[in-house]
KEZA-273129 format. One record per atom (N, C-alpha, C, O): atom name; x, y, z; residue number from 1. Coordinates in Angstrom, 2 decimals. Example, Ala and Ser with C-alpha at 12.3 -4.5 7.8 and 13.67 -1.06 7.14 Angstrom:
BAVO at       u       v       w   i
BAVO  N   13.19   -5.69    7.80   1
BAVO CA   12.30   -4.50    7.80   1
BAVO  C   13.20   -3.30    7.80   1
BAVO  O   14.24   -3.32    8.46   1
BAVO  N   12.85   -2.25    7.08   2
BAVO CA   13.67   -1.06    7.14   2
BAVO  C   12.90    0.03    7.87   2
BAVO  O   13.41    1.14    8.04   2
***
This chain:
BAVO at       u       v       w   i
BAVO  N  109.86  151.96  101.17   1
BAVO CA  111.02  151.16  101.50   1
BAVO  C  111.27  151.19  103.01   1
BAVO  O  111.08  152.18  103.72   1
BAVO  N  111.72  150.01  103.42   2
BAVO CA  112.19  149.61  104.96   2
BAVO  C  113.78  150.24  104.93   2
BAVO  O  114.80  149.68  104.52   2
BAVO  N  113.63  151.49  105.46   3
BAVO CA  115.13  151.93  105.67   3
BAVO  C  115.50  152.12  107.27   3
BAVO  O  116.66  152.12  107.67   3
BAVO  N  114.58  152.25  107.97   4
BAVO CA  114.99  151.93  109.45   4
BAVO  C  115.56  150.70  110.05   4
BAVO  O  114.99  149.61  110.17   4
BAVO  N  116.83  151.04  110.43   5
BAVO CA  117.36  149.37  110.97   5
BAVO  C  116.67  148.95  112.35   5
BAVO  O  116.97  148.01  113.08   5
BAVO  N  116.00  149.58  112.44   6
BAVO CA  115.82  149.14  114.04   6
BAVO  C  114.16  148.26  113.53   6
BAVO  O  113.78  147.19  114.00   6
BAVO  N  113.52  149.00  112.61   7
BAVO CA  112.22  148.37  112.30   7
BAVO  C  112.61  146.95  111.15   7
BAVO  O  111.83  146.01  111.00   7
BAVO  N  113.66  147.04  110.60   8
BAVO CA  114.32  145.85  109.97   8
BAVO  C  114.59  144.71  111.01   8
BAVO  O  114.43  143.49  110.91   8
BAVO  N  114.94  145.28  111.76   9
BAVO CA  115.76  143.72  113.06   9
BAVO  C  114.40  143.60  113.23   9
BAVO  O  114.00  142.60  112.62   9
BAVO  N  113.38  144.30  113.89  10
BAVO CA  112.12  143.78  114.00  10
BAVO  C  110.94  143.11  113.43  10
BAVO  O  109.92  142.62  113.90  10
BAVO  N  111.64  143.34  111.74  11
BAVO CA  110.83  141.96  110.93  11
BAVO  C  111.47  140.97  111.00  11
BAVO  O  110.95  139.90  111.31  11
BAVO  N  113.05  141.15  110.66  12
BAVO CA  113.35  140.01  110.60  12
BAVO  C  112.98  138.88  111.81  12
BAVO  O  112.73  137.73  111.43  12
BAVO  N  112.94  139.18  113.22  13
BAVO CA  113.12  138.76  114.05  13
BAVO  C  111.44  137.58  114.34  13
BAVO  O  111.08  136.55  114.92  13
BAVO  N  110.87  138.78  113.38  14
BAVO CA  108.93  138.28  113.78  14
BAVO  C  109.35  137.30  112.07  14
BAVO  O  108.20  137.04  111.71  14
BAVO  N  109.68  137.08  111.67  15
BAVO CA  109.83  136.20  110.17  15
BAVO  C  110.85  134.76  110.90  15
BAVO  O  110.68  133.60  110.53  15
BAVO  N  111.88  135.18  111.98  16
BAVO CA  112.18  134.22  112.19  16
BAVO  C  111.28  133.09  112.89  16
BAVO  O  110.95  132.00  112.42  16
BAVO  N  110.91  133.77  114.42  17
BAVO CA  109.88  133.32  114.58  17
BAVO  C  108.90  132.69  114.74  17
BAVO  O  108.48  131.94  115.62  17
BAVO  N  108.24  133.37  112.99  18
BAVO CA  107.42  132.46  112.49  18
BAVO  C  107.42  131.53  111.80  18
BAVO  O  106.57  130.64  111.90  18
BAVO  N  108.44  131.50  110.88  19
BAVO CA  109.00  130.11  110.63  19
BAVO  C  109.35  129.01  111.82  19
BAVO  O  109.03  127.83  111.66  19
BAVO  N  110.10  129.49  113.14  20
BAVO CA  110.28  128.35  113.89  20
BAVO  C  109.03  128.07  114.06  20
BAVO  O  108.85  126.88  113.79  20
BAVO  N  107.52  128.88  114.56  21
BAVO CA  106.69  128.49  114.92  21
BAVO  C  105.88  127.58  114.23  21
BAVO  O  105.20  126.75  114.83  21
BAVO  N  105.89  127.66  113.05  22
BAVO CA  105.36  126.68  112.07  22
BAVO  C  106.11  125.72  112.23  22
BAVO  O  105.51  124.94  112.96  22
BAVO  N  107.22  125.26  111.94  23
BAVO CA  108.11  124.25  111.64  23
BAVO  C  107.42  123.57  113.14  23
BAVO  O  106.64  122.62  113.03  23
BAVO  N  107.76  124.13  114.53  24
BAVO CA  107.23  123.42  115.92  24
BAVO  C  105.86  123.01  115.37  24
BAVO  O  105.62  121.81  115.24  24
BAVO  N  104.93  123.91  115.04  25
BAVO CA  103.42  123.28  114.91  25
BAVO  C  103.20  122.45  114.26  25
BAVO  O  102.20  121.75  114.42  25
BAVO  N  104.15  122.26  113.23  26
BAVO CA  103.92  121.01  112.18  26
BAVO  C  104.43  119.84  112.79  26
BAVO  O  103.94  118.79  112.37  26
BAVO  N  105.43  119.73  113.81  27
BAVO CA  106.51  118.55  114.46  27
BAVO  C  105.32  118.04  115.21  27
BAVO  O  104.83  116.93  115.02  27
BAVO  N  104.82  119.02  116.16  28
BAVO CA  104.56  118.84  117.34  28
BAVO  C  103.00  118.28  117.54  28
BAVO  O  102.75  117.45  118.42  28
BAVO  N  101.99  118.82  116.63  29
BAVO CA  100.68  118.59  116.11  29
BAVO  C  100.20  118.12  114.45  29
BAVO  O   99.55  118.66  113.55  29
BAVO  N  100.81  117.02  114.61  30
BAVO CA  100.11  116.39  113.61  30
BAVO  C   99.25  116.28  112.86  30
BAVO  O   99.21  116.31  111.63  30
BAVO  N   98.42  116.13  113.70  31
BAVO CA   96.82  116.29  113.63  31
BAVO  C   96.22  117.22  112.79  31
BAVO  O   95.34  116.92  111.98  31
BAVO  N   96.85  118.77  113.02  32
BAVO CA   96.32  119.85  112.81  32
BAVO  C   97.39  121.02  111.76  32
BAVO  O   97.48  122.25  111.82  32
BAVO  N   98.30  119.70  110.56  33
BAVO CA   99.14  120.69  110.67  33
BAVO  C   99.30  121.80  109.73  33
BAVO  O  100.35  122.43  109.57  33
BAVO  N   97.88  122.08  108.94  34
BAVO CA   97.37  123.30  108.76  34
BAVO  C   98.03  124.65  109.14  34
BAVO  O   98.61  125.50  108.45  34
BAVO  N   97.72  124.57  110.61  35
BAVO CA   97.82  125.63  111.16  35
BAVO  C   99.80  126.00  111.06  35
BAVO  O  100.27  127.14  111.01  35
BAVO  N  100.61  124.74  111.06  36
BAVO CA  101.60  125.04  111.06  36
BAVO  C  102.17  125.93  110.04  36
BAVO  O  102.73  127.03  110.10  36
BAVO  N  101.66  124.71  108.58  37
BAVO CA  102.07  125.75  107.77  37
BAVO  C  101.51  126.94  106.70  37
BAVO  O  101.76  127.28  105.54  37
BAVO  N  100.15  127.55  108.33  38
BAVO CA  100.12  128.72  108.22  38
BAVO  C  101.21  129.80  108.41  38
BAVO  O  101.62  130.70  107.68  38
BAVO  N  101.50  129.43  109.55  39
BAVO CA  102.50  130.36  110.69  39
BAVO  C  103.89  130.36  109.35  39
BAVO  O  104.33  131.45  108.99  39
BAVO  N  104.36  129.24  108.84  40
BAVO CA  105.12  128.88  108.10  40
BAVO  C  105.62  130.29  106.90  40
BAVO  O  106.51  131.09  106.59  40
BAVO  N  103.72  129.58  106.50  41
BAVO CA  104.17  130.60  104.95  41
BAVO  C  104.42  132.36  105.34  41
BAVO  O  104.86  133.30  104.68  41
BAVO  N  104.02  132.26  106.43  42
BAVO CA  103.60  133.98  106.55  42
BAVO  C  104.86  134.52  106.91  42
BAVO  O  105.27  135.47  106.25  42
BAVO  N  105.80  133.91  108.23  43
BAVO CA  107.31  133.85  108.01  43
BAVO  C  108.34  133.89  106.67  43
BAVO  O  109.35  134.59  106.58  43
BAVO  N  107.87  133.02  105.74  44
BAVO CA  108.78  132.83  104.33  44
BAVO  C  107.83  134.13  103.74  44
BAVO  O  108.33  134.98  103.00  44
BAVO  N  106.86  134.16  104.02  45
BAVO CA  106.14  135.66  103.07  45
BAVO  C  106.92  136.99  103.12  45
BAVO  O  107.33  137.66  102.17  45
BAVO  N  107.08  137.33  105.02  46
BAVO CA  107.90  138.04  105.47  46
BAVO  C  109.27  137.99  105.14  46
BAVO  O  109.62  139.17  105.02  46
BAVO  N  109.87  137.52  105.01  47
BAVO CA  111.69  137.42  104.46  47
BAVO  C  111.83  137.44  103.06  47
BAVO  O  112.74  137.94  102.40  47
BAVO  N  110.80  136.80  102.66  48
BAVO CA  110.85  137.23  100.98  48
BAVO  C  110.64  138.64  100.98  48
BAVO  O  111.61  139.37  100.81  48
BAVO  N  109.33  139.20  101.17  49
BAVO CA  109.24  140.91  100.87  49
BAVO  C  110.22  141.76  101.67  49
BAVO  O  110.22  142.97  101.49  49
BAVO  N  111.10  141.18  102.61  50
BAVO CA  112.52  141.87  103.10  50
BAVO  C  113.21  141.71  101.99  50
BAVO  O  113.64  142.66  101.34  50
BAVO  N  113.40  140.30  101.63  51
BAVO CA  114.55  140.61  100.82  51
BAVO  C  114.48  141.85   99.29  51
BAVO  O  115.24  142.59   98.68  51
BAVO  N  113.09  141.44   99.28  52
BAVO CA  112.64  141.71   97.83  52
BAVO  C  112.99  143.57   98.03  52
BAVO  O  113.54  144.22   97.14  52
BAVO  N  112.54  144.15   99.37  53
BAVO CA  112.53  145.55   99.79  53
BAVO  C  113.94  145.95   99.66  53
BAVO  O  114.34  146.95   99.06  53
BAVO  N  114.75  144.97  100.38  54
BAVO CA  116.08  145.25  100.40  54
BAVO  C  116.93  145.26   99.02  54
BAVO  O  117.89  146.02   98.86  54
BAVO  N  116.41  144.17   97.85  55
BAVO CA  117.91  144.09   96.37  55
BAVO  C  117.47  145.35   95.77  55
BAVO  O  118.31  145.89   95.04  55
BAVO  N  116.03  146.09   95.96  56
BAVO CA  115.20  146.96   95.44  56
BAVO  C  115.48  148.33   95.76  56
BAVO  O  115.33  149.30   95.01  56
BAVO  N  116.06  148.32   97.37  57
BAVO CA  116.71  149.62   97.81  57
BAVO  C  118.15  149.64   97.30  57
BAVO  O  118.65  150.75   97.12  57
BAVO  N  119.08  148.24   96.99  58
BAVO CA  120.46  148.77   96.94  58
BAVO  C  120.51  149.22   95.33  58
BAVO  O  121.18  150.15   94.90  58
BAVO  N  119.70  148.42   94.61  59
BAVO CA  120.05  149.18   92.90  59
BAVO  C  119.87  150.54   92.88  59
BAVO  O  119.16  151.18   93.65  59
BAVO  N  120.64  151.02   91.81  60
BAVO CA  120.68  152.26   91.49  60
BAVO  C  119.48  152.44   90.65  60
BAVO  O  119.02  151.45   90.09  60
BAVO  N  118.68  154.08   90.44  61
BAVO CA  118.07  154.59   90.03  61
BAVO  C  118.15  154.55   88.59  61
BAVO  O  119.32  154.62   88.20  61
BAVO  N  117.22  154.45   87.61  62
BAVO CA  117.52  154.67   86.18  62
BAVO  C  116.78  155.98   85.76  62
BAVO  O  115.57  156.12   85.56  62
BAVO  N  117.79  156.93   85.68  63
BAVO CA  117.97  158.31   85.10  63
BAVO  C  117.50  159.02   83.54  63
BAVO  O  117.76  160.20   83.29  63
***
């Protein structure tokens, strides 16, 4: 589990990012826009397995 906040701001921040960066590569290069929504998915990959790390740390334990 991601329990460091300081390494948390630092995914989130590389998930943001990479979503803008995709979203730009897809606007901006047409041509090629593959590559955008590479950058894309790997951003939404990243914030999903945050979130998924995070509803996973707040439930309680079953005893």
């Amino acid at each position: 589990m991601i329990t460091n906040p300081r390494t948390k701001r630092i995914l989130r921040s590389l998930s943001f990012s990479l979503l803008v960066l995709g979203g730009l590569l897809m606007i901006l290069v047409p041509q090629q826009i593959w590559i955008g929504v590479v950058f894309f998915a790997l951003g939404f990959g990243v914030e999903i397995a945050l979130i998924v790390l995070g509803r996973r740390k707040s439930e309680p334990a079953d005893e």
